[in-house]
C-alpha positions in Angstrom: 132.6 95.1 174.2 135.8 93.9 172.0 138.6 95.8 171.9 138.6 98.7 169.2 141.5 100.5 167.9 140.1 102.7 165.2 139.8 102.0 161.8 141.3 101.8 158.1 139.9 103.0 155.6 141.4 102.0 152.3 140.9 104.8 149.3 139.9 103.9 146.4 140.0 105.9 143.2 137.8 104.1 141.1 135.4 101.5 143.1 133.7 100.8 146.6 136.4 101.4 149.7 136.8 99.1 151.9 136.9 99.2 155.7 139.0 97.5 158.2 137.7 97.0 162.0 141.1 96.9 163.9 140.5 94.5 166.6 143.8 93.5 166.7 147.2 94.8 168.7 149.3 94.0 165.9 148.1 94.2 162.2 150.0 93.1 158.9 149.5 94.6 155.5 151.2 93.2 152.1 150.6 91.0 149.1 150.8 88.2 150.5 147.6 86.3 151.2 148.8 85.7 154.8 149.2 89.1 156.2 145.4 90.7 158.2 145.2 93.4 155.2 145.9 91.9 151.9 146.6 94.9 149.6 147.0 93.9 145.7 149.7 96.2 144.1 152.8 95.5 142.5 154.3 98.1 144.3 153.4 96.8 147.7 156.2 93.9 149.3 154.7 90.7 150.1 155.5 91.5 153.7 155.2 95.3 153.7 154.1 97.2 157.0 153.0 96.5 160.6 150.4 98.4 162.9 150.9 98.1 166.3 148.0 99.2 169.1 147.1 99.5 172.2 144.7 101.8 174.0 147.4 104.8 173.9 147.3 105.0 169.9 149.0 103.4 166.5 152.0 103.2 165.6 152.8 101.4 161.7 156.0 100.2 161.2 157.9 99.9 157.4 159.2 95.9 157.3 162.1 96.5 155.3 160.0 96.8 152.0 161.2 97.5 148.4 159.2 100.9 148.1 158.4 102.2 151.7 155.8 104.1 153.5 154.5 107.3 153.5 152.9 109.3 155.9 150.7 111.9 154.5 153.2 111.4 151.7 156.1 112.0 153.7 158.5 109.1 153.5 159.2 107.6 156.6 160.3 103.9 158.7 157.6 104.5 161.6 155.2 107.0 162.7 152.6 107.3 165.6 149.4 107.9 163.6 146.9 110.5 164.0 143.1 110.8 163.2 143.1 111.3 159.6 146.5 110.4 158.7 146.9 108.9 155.5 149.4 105.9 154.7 150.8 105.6 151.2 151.7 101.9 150.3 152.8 101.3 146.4 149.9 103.3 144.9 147.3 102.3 147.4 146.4 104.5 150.4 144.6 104.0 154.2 143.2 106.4 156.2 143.4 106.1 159.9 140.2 106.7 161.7 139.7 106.3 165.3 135.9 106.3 165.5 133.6 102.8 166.1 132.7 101.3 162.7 129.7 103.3 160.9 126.4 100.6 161.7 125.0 100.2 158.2 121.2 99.9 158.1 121.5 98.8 154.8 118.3 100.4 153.2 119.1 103.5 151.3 117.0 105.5 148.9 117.9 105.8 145.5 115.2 107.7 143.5 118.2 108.8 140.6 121.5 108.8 139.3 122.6 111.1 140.9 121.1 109.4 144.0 123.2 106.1 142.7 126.5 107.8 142.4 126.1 109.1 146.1 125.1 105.9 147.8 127.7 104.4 145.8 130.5 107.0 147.0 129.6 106.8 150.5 129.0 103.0 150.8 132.1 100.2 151.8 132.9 96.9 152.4 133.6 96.3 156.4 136.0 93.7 157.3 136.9 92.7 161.2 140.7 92.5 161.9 140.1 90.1 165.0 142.7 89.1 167.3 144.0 85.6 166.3 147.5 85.3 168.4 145.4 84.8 171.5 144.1 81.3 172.6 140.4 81.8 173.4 136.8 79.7 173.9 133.8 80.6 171.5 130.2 79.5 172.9 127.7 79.0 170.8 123.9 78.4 172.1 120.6 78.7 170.6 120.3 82.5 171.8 123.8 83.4 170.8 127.7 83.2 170.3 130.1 85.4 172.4 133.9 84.2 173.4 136.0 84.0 176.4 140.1 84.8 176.4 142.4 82.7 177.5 145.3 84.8 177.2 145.2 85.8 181.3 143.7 82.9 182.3 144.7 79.3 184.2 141.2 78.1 184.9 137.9 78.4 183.2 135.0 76.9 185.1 131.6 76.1 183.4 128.4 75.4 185.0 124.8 76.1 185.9 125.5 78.8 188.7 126.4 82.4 188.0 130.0 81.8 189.9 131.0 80.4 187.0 133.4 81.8 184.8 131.2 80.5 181.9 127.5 80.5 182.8 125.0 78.2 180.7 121.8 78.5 182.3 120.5 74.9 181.1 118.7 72.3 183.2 121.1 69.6 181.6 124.2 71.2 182.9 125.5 70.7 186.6 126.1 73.9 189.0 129.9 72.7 188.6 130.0 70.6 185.7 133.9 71.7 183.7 136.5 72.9 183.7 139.7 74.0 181.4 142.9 74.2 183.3 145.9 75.7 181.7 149.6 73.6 181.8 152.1 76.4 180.1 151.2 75.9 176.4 148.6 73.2 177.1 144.5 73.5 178.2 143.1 70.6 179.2 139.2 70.1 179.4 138.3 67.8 182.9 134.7 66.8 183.5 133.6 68.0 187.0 131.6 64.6 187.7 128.5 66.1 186.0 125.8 64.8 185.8 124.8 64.4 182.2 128.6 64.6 181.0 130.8 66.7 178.8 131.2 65.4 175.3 133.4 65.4 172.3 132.8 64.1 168.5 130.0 62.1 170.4 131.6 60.6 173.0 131.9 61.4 177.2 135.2 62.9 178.2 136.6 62.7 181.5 139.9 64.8 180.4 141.1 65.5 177.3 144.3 68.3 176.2 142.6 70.7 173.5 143.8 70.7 170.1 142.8 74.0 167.8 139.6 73.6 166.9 137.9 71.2 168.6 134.4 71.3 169.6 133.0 69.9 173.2 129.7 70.3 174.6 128.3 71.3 177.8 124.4 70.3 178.0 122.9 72.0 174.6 126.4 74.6 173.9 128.6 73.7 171.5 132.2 75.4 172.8 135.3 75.8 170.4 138.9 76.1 171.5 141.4 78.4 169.0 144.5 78.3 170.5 146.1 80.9 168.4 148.3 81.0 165.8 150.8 83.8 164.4 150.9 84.4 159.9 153.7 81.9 159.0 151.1 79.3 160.2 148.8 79.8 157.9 150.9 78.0 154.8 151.8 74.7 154.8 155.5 74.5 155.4 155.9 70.6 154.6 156.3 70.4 151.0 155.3 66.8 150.7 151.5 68.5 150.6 151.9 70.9 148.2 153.6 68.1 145.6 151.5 65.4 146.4 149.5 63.9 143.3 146.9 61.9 146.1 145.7 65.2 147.5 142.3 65.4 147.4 140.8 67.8 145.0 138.8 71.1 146.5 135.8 72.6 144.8 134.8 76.5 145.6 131.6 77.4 145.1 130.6 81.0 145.7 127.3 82.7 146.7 124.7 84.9 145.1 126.2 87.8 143.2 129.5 85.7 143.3 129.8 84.6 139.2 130.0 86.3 136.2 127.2 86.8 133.5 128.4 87.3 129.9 126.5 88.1 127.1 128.5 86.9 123.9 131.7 89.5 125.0 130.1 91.6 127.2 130.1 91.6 130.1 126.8 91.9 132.1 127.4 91.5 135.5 129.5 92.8 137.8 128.7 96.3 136.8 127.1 98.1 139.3 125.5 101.0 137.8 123.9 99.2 134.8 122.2 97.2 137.1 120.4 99.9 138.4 119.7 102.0 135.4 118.8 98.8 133.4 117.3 96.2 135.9 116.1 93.9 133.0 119.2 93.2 131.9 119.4 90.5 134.7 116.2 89.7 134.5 115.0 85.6 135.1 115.2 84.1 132.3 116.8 87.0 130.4 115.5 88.2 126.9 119.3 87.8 125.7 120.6 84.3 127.2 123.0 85.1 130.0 126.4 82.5 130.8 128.4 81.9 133.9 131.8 83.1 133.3 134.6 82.9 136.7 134.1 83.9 139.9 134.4 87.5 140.9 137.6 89.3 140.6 136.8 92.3 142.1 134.5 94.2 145.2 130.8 94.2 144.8 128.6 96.3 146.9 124.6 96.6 145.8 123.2 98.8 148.4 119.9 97.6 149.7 121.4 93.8 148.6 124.7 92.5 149.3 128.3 93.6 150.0 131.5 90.9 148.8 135.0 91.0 148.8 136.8 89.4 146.0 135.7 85.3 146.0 139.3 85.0 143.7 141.2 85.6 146.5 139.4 82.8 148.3 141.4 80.6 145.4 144.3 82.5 145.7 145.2 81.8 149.2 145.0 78.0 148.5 147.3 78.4 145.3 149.9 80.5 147.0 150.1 79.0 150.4 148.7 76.2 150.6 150.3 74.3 146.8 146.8 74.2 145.4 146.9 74.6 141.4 144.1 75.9 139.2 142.6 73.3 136.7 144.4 70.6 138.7 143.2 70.1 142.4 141.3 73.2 142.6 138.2 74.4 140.7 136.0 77.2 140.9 132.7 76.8 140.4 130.9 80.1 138.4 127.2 79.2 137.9 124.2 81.3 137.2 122.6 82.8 140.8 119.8 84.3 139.4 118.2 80.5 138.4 117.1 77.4 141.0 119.2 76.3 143.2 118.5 72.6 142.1 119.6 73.8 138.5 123.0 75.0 139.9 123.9 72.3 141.7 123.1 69.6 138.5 125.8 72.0 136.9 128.0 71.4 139.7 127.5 67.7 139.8 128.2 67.8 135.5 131.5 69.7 137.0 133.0 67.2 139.6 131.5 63.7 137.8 133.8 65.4 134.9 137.0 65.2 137.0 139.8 63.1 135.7 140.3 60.8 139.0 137.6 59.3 141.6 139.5 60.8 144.7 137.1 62.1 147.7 136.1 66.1 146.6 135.9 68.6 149.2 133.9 71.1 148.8 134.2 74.4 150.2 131.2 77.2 149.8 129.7 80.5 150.7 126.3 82.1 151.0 124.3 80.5 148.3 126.8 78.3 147.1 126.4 76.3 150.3 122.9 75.4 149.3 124.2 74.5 145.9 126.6 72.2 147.4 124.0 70.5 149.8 121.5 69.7 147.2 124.3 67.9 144.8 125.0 66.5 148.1 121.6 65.4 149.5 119.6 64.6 146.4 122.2 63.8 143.7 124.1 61.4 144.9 127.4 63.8 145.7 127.8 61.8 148.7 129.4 59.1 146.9 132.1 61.8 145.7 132.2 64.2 148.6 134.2 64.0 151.6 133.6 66.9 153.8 131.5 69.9 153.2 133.0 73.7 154.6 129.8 75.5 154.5 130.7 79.0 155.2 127.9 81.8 155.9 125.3 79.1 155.0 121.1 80.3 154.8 120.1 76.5 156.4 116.6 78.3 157.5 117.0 81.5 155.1 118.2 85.0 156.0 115.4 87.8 156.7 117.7 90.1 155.0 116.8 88.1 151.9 113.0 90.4 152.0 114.2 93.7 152.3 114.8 93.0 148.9 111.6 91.2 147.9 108.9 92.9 150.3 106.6 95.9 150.2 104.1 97.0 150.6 102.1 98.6 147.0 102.0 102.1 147.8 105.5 102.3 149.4 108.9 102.4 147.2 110.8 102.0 150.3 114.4 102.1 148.3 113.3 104.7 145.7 112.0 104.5 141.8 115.7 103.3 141.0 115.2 100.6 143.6 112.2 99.7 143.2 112.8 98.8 139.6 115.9 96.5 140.7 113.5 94.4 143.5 111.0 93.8 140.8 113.9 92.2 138.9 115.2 90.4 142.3 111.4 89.4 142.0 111.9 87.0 138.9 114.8 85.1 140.3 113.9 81.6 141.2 117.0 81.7 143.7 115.3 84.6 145.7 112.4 82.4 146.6 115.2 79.4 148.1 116.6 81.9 151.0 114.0 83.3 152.2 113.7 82.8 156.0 112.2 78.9 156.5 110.2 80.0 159.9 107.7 82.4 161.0 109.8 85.8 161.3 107.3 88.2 161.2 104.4 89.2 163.3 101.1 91.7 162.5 99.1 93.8 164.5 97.4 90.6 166.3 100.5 89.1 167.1 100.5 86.5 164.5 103.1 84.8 163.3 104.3 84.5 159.3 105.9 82.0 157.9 106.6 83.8 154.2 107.4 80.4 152.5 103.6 79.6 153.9 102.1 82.6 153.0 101.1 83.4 149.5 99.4 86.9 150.2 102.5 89.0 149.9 103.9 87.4 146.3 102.3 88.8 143.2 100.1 86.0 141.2 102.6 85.6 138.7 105.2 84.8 140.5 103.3 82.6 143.0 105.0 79.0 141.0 108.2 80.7 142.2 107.6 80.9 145.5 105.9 77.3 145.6 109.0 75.8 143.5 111.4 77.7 146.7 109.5 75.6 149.1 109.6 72.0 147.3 113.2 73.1 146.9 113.5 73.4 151.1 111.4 70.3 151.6 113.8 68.1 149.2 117.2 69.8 150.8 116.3 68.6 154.5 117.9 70.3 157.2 121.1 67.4 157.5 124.7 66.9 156.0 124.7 63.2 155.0 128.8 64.0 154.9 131.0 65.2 157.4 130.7 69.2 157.6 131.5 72.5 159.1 129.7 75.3 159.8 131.8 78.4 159.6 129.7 81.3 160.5 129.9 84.8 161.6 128.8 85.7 165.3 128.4 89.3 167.3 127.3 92.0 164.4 124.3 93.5 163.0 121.8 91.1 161.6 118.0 91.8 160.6 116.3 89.4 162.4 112.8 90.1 162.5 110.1 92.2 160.5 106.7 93.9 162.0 103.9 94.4 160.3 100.4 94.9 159.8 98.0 93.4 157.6 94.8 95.3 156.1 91.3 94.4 155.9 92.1 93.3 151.8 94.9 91.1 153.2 97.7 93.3 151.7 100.6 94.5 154.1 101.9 97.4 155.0 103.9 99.5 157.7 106.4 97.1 157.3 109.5 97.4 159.8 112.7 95.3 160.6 114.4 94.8 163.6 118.0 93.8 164.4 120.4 92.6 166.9 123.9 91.6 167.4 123.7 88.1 166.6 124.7 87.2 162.7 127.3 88.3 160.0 125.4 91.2 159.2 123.2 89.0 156.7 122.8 85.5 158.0 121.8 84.9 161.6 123.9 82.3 163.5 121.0 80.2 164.6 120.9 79.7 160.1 124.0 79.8 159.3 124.7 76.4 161.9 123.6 73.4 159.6 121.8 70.8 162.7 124.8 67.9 163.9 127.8 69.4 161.7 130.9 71.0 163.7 131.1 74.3 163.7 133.8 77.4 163.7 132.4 80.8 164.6 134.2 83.7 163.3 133.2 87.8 164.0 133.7 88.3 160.6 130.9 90.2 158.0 129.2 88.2 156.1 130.7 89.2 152.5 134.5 89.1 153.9 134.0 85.7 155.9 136.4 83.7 152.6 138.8 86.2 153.1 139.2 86.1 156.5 142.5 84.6 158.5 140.8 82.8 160.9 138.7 80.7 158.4 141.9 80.2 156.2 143.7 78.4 158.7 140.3 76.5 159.8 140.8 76.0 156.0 144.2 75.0 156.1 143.9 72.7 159.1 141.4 70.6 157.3 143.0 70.2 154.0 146.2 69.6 155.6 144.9 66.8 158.0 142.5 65.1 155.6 146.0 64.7 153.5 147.6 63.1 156.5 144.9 60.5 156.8 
């Protein structure tokens, strides 16, 4: 089990609160976009406070900030905190919890508003605080992702026996088959003479010294070295990048939810509460036409749907530490979720063909907006523009989650009258049909298998074209990058994975049930969120926090900064 010092919970007057998983001995919180708790107040120093931890308790620490900290609104340098305590930073305040983060089942009746308003005052964003100082090794295999420190460490073994330090039970690996040595700062991968070899962007290795990020395999597991990294590396110190008029131009495209709909000058979504009291609003195609305006800006939590931090600050990092500039190298893609996928990404081609110079694009995306990206990719010709993809908490083979949303059984409201209304909206969305889960995920009361892009029974009639169109939309994507990519995905937390059901004698389900384990972002399983032959970068990060987090923006910043130097 990782490492758990409690919990902050940040307060919120007006708006979902957010909570942080501290995973980490020593947490930073300021305005800057580098520090493990990015807090937006103009009150708050860029570099503001520190939490130290270990297993005897907390202690947060002022940095020499402008305004100061408060403890339970007693001014102060440092204090040891207790259960409850409350830290006043500018106007913002944390409350320190040391219980394990809540589980969230995610499916929450809401028959009223006065039902809303509840669900809505007790729901929160979660967001990991992982330990990042430490050099560690993240294995990824078809049945899941866990990771081994390095921090106490000179020798990692790897092989087929259970003496191993890392055990792959796999008939391709050798009973001894690596190794990774440590030489003070340095950890060097040696092949043990195996049999079938250990291998590295496609080639055998005999010895190589790791360098962060790289990916070697061991038979069929895919293992990634971090070596660590403290804040200050997270910005790009060499100034040459940031003024650089032959850097290459980065696209952001964010997922479902992750744009703004306008209609004229109003503003239609975000806004939380009208969705639920007036469903149709949203509604695909609406009965007033709906436009795209920028991404996100603030936290969005549905219940029953989808939890996201703020997709700006996903910009904002690359502006303020890495010399990126709005309008210039960096674009933000807003597009309309609620429509097909292939609709979205001709928008997105219209976009970057529009671009004054021809220079490589990269594109980096999130949720949906990675199967945006792959289809201007795979079927309109974006390879000839695009240079690397950075597909980040990507739906390759669909997320179950997605049907909690779009399944039910007739006589069952399983969310409430409120709820209910909102999934027969979700129901008109062409973009719905596109995530669903591409295998058979479910099983009935004869132990067969469904594969709900295969079968019709469930979807009402009208809506059947939609369905059909999601499934001529999978078979044109493929399951391939056809440019260099990355798979950044979220490993270790509470995923729905699998639904039971049973089928009656007219054919219509019911006694529907979903199961989950450990082994996703808490919305996308691993084994979907790993696009086939691209590297990957596993992060314990929740699904709707996975731009925001530290880990992925120096993955991030490691890419940009080396494509520049090639």
């Amino acid at each position: 089990m990782e490492q758990s010092y409690g919990k902050l919970i940040l307060l919120q007057k007006d708006g979902p609160e957010q909570e942080f998983e501290l995973g980490k001995a020593s947490v930073t919180l300021g305005r800057a976009m580098t520090n493990d708790i990015v807090l937006n107040d103009d009150r708050i120093s860029r570099n503001h406070a520190r939490l130290d931890c270990s297993i005897s308790g907390c202690t947060v620490f002022d940095l020499g900030s402008a305004n100061g900290i408060r403890i339970n609104d007693i001014r102060t340098s440092r204090a040891n905190l207790k259960p409850g305590d409350t830290i006043g930073v500018g106007n913002i305040q944390l409350r320190f919890e040391v219980s394990r983060p809540f589980a969230d089942a995610g499916m929450t009746m809401i028959d009223s508003e006065a039902d809303l308003n509840y669900t809505l005052d007790q729901e929160f964003l979660p967001m990991a605080i992982n330990e990042t100082d430490t050099p560690r090794l993240i294995v990824f295999t078809s049945d899941r992702t866990w990771d081994i420190s390095l921090e106490d460490t000179d020798l990692v073994t790897m092989g087929r026996t259970e003496e191993n330090t890392l055990f792959i039970e796999q008939s391709n690996v050798s009973r001894h088959h690596a190794e990774v040595t440590r030489k003070g700062n340095l950890f060097i991968l040696h092949d043990l003479g195996s049999s079938n070899g250990t291998w590295h962007r496609g080639e055998k290795v005999a010895e190589m010294i790791l360098q962060d990020g790289d990916v070697f395999r061991v038979g069929q597991a895919q293992i990634v070295f971090k070596s660590g990294y403290g804040g200050e590396a997270m910005t790009i110190a060499d100034t040459s990048f940031a003024r650089t008029t032959s850097r290459r131009p980065v696209v952001f495209v964010p997922g479902l939810m992750g744009s703004e709909l306008w209609a004229d000058n109003y503003r239609v979504w975000p806004n939380i509460k009208q969705l639920f009291k007036h469903p149709e609003a949203v509604s695909y195609p609406s009965e007033i036409p709906l436009e795209p305006g920028g991404v996100i800006d603030e936290i969005v939590i549905v219940p029953n749907l989808i939890k996201l931090d703020q997709y700006k600050r996903m910009g904002d990092y690359l502006v303020e530490d890495l010399g990126y500039e709005r309008g210039k190298d960096l674009f933000e893609f807003a597009y309309d979720w609620r429509q097909d996928v292939r609709l979205s990404a001709r928008q997105l081609s219209k976009l970057i063909e529009s671009l004054s110079n021809n220079q490589p694009v990269t594109i980096i995306a999130h949720s949906l907006g990675t199967l945006v990206s792959r289809y201007y990719v795979e079927v309109l010709g974006g390879k000839k523009r695009v240079e690397r993809l950075m597909l980040m908490g990507g739906p390759h083979q669909g997320a179950v989650k997605a049907l909690t949303s779009m399944l039910i059984a007739p006589e069952i409201l399983p969310f409430g009258l409120m709820g209910e209304r909102l999934r027969q909206v979700i129901l008109t969305f062409p973009s719905s049909y596109q995530i669903l889960p591409t295998y058979p995920c479910a099983i009935d009361q004869n132990g067969e298998k469904i594969n709900f892009v295969e079968d019709e029974s469930w979807v009402p009639e009208e809506r059947l074209p939609l369905l059909r169109a999601g499934k001529q939309f999978r078979k044109e994507l493929g399951n391939r990058s056809s440019v260099p990519a990355i798979s950044i995905y979220g490993y270790g937390l509470k995923t729905i994975s699998g639904v039971t059901l049973k089928r009656g004698s007219d054919g219509k389900l019911k006694d529907i049930a979903y199961q989950s384990q450990a082994s996703g972002d808490s919305t996308v399983l691993e084994k979907s969120a790993v696009l086939e032959n691209t590297e990957i970068h596993p992060v314990k990060q929740y699904h709707g926090s996975l731009f925001v987090d530290n880990d992925v923006k120096m993955r991030l910043k490691l890419e940009l900064a080396r494509q520049f130097s090639i």
